[in-house]
N, C-alpha and C positions, 0 to 999 in steps of 0.2 A: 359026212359026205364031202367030197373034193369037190372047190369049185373046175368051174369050168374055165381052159386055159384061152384067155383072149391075147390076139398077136396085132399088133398095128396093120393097119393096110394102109402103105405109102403109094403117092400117085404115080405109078412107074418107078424104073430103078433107078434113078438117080434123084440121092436125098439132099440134094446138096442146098435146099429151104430151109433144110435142118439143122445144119452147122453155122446158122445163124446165131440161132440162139446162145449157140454153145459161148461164145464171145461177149456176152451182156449179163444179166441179172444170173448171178449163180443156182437162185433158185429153180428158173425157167430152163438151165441148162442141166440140173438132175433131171428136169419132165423127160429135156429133151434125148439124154442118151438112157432114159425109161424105153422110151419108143424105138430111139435104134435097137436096143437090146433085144425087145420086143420084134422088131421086124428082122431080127438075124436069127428068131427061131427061139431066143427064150423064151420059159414059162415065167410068169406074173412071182410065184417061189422064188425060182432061181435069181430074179433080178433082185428084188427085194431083199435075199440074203446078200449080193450080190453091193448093191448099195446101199446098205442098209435101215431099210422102209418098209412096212410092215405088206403085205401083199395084195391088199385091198386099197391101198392108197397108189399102189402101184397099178392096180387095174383100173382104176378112177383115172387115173390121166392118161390111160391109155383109151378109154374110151371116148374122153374130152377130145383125143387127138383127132381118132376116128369119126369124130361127130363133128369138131371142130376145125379142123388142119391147127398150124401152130400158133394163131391167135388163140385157140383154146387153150391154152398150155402159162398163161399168162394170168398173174393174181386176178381175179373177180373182186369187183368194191366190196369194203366190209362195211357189214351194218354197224350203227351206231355214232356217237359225237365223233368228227371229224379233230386230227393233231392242233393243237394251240399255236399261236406262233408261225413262225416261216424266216424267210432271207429278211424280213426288216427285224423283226424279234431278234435273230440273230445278231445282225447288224447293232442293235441298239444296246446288245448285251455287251460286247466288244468294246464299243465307245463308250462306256458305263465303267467298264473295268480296265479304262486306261486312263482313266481318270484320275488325279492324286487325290491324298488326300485319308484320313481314316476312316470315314461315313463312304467311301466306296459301294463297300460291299453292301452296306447297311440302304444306301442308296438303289444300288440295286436289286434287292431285294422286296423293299417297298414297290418299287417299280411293277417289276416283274407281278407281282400277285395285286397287283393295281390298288394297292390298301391307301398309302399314302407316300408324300413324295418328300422325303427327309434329304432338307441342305447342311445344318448344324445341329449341334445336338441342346442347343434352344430347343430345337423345334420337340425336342422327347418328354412327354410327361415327368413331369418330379426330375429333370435331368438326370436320366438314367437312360443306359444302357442297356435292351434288353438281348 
C-alpha cells in the first residue's frame, strides 16, 4: 500500500522563518529545504530521492514541522551518558602538548584517562616504558 503523501502547511506565503535555518546547523538545513520542497507541491518520494533520505524520515520532519513550526526541526536531547570533556578539557590538552620534553605525550595520556600523573620516568614501574 502507498503511503499517504503529506505537504507542509506554512503560515501564509511568505516562508522567509525558513531560510533561517538554512544558514546554521547543516543538519536543520536539509529538515529545512525538506519542508520547502514539501510546501512547493512535492511528494515525501520525490524529496527523499531527491536528497537523498529515505521517505519516512522525510515525512517525520515534515510532520515535526507541522506540529512544531521550525523549533521542531532541531536535534531533540539524546538519551544516555552525556560527551566527556569540553573548552577546559580541551584547553588542558593543548597546554599538555606544548610542553617539552619526551614524557609529553605520556603525560598526557595519564592525565587524560585520570589513571595517573607521570613527571619522569622515575615515576614508571621497573623503569620502563610502556
Amino acid at each position: 500500500m502507498r503511503p499517504v503523501s503529506v505537504h507542509a502547511n506554512p503560515p501564509g506565503p511568505a516562508y522567509q522563518h525558513l531560510y533561517h535555518p538554512l544558514h546554521h546547523q547543516w543538519r536543520e538545513a536539509a529538515r529545512t529545504v525538506m519542508v520547502l520542497l514539501s510546501a512547493a507541491g512535492l511528494t515525501a518520494d520525490e524529496i527523499g530521492e531527491l536528497l537523498g533520505y529515505h521517505p519516512a524520515t522525510v515525512r517525520r520532519w515534515i510532520h515535526r514541522y507541522n506540529t512544531d513550526g521550525v523549533p521542531g526541526l532541531a536535534d531533540r536531547p539524546r538519551p544516555g551518558r552525556p560527551r566527556l570533556g569540553g573548552a577546559r578539557l580541551g584547553e588542558r590538552i593543548r597546554r599538555l602538548l606544548t610542553r617539552p620534553g619526551p614524557f609529553a605525550a605520556l603525560s598526557l595520556f595519564c592525565h587524560w584517562i585520570d589513571l595517573c600523573a607521570v613527571e619522569t620516568a622515575d615515576d614508571l614501574p621497573d623503569n620502563k616504558i610502556p
